[in-house]
C-alpha positions as CSV (number, residue, x, y, z in Angstrom):
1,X,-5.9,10.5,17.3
2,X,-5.0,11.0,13.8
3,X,-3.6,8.2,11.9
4,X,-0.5,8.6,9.7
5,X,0.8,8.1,6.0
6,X,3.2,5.3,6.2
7,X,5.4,6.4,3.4
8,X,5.3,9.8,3.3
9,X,8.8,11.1,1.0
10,X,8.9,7.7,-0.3
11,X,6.0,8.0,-3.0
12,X,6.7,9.5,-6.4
13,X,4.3,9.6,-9.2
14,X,4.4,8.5,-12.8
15,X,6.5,11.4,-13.8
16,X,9.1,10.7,-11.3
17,X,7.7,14.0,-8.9
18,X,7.6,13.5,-5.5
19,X,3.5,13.3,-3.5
20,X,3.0,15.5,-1.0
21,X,1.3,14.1,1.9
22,X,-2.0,16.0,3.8
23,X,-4.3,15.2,5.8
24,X,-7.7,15.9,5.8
25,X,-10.0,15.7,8.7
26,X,-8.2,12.7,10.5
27,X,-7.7,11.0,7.6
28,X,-4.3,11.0,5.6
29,X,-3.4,11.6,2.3
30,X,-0.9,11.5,-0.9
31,X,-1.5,14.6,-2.9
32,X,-1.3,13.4,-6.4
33,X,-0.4,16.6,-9.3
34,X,-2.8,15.2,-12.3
35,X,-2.1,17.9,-15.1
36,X,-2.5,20.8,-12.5
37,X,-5.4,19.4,-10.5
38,X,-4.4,18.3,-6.9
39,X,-5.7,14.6,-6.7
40,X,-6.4,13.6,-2.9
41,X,-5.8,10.4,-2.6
42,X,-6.2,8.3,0.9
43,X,-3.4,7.2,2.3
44,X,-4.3,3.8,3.7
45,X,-5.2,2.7,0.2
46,X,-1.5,3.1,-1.1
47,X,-0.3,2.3,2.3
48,X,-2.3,-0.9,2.4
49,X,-1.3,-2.3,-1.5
50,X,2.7,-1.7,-0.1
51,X,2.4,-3.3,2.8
52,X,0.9,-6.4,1.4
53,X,3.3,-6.3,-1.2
54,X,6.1,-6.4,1.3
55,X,4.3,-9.1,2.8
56,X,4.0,-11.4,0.2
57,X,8.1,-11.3,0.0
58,X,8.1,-12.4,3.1
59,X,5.5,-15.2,3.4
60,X,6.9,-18.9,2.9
61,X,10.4,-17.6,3.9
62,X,10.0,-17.0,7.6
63,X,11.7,-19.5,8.6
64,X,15.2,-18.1,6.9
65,X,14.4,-14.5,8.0
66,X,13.9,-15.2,11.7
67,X,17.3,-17.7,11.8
68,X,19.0,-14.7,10.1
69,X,17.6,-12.0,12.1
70,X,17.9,-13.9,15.1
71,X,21.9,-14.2,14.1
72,X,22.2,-10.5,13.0
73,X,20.8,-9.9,16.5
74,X,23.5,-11.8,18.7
75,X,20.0,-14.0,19.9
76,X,20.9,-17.5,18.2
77,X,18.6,-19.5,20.6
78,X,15.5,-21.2,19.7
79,X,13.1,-18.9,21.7
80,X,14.5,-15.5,20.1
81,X,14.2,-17.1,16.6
82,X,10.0,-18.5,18.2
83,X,9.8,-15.2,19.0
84,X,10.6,-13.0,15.4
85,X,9.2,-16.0,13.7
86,X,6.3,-15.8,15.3
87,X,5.6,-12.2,14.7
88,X,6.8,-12.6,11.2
89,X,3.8,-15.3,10.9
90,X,1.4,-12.6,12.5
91,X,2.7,-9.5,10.1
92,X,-0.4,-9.4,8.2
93,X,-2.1,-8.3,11.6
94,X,-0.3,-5.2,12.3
95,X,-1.4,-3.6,9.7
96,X,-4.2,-1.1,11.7
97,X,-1.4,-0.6,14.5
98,X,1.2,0.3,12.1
99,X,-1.4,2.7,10.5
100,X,-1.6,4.5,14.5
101,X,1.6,4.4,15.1
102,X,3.5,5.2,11.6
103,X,6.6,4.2,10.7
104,X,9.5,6.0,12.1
105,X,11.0,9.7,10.6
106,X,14.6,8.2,11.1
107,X,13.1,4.9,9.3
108,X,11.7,6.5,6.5
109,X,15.4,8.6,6.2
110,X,16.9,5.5,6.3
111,X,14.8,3.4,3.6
112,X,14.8,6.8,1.5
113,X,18.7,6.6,1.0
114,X,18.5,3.3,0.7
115,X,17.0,3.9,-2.6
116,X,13.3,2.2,-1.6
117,X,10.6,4.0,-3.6
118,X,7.2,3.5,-4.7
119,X,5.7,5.0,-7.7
120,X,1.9,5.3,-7.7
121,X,-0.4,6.5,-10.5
122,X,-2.9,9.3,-10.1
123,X,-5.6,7.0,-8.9
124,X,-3.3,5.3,-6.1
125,X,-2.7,2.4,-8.0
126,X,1.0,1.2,-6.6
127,X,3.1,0.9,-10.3
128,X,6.1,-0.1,-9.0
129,X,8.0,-1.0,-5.8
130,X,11.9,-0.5,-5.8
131,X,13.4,-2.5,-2.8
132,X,17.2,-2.3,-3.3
133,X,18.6,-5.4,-2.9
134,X,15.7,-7.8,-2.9
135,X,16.3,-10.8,-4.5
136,X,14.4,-11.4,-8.0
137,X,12.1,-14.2,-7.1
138,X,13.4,-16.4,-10.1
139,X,16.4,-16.8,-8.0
140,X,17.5,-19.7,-6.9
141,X,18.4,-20.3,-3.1
C-alpha cells in the first residue's frame, strides 16, 4: 500500500509557490521548482521535521490540552481526560501510522483556510511553520 504525503496543499516554497506532491514508486513526494529544475523531494522527510515540530508544542503541556479537550468534548471525567492524555503522551509514536493512513482531505481543507502553512526550501529543509493562533512561547500562562 502506498503511503501518503501528510501535507499535501499545505507546503509552499521559498518564493511563496505552492509544491506539487507525486509519488514515485510507493514512495511520496513534494515537487520542489528550483530555477526550472523539478527537485523531488521525499515526503516523509518534510513530513517527519513538521510533525515533530508540532510535537514539541505539545510536550510538557499535556496535561492542559487533555483537561481542555476533554471539556470541549462534553467528557469532563477523569478517564476521558486518562484517555487523550494518554495518547497525547504516546504522539511521538504515531508517526509511521499516520504516514499509512494520511491525514484527512476535509482536514487538510480545514487547516488550509485556517491559514496553517509550511514553507520549505528546495532541499526539504522546513523554513517556517505558520500555526494561526499558537501561542508565542514567551507567553506567559
Amino acid at each position: 500500500m502506498p503511503r501518503n504525503s501528510l501535507f499535501s496543499g499545505l507546503i509552499f516554497d521559498e518564493h511563496e509557490n505552492p509544491v506539487k506532491n507525486t509519488h514515485i514508486g510507493d514512495d511520496p513526494c513534494y515537487i520542489v521548482d528550483d530555477h526550472g529544475f523539478q527537485r523531488h523531494i521525499p515526503s516523509e522527510l518534510v513530513d517527519r521535521q513538521v510533525f515533530n515540530s508540532m510535537v514539541s508544542i505539545i510536550e510538557d503541556h499535556e496535561d492542559i490540552i487533555s483537561d481542555q479537550t476533554a471539556r470541549m468534548l462534553g467528557q469532563d471525567d477523569p478517564f476521558s481526560k486518562a484517555m487523550i492524555l494518554t495518547q497525547l503522551k504516546q504522539m511521538k509514536d504515531q508517526f509511521d501510522n499516520l504516514l499509512l493512513t494520511g491525514i484527512p482531505e476535509e482536514v487538510r481543507s480545514y487547516m488550509g483556510m485556517m491559514g496553517f502553512r509550511i514553507t520549505i526550501n528546495v532541499h526539504g529543509e522546513v523554513i517556517d511553520i505558520n500555526q494561526p493562533g499558537m501561542i508565542s512561547p514567551e507567553t506567559d500562562y
